[in-house]
C-alpha positions in Angstrom: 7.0 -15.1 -9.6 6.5 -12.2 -7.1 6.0 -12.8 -3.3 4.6 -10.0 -1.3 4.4 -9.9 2.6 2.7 -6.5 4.2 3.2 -5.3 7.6 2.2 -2.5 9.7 -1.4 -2.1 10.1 -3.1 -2.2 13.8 -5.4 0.0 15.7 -4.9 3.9 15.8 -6.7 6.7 16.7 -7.8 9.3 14.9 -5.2 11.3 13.5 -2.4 9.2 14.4 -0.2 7.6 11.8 0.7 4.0 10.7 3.8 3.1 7.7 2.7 0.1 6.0 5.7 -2.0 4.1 5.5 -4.5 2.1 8.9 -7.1 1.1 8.7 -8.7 -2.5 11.1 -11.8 -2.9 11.5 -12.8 -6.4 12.8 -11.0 -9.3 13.2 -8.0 -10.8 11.4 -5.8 -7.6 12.8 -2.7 -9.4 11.0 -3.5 -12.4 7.6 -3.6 -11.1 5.5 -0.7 -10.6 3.8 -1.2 -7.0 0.7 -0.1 -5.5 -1.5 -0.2 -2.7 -5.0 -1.0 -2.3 -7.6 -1.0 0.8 -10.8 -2.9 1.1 -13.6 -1.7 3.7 -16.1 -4.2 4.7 -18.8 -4.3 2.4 -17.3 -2.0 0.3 -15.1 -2.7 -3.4 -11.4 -3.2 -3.3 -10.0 0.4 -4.1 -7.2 2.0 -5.4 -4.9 4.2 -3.0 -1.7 4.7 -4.2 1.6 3.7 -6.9 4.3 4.5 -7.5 5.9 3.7 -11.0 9.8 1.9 -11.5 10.7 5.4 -12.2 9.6 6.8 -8.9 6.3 8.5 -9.9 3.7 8.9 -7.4 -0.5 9.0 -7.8 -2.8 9.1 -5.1 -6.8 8.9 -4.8 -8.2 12.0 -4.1 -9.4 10.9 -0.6 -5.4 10.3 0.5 -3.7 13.3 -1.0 -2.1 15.5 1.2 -2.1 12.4 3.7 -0.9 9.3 2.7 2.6 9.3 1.0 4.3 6.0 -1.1 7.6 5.2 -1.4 9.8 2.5 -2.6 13.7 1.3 -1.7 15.0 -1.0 -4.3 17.6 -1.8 -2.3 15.3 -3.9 -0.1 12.5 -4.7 -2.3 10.3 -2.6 0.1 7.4 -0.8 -0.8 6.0 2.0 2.5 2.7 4.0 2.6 3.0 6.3 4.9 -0.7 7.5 6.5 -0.8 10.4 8.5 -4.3 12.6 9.9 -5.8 8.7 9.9 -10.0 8.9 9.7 -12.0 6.4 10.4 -13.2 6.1 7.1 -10.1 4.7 6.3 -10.4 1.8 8.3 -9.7 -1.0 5.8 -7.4 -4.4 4.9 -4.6 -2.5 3.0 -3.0 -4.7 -0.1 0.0 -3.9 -1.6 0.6 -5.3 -5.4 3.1 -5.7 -7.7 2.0 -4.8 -11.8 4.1 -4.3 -14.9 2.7 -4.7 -18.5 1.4 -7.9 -19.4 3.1 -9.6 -16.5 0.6 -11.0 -13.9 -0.2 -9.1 -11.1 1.0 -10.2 -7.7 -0.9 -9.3 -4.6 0.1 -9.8 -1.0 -1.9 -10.9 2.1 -3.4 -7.5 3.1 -3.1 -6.0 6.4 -5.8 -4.6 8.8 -5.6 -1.2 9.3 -8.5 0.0 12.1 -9.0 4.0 12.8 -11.2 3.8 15.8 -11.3 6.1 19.1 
């Protein structure tokens, strides 16, 4: 069993910058390959970013060169990193926690709002 509690999000202007983390309690953090996802009103829950056990990143192509993931197993923390915000990513930002055939373990989200 994974817990997952994000923090971070608010109201920022347009090209400002947030860092979303996320703390998993339970097991085995470094085993789990995390992610992050955002959801826009209206609008289908969508990948944004992961990061694998081993450290390797992927981003969508609307983040890249933006938004940067990261992971310290030392504090079961998982960061996104958004810089050059648009308002278009205005969204409730979910961090989750996958591995194999393990469930998947999702957190609360977190409202992130990009508005001038």
């Amino acid at each position: 069993q994974v817990r997952l509690v994000e923090s971070g999000g608010g109201l920022v202007q347009p090209g400002g910058s947030l860092r979303l983390s996320c703390v998993a309690s339970g097991s085995s953090f470094s085993t789990y390959y995390m992610a992050w996802h955002r959801q826009a009103p209206g609008k289908q829950r969508e990948s944004v970013a992961s990061i694998s056990n081993g450290g390797v990143t992927n981003y969508a192509d609307s983040v890249k060169g933006r938004f940067t993931i990261s992971r310290d197993n030392a504090k079961n923390t998982v960061y996104l990193q958004m810089n050059s915000l648009k308002p278009e990513d205005t969204a409730v930002y979910y961090c989750k926690a996958f591995f194999g055939r393990l469930p998947d373990y999702w957190g609360q989200g977190t409202q992130v709002t990009v508005s001038s």
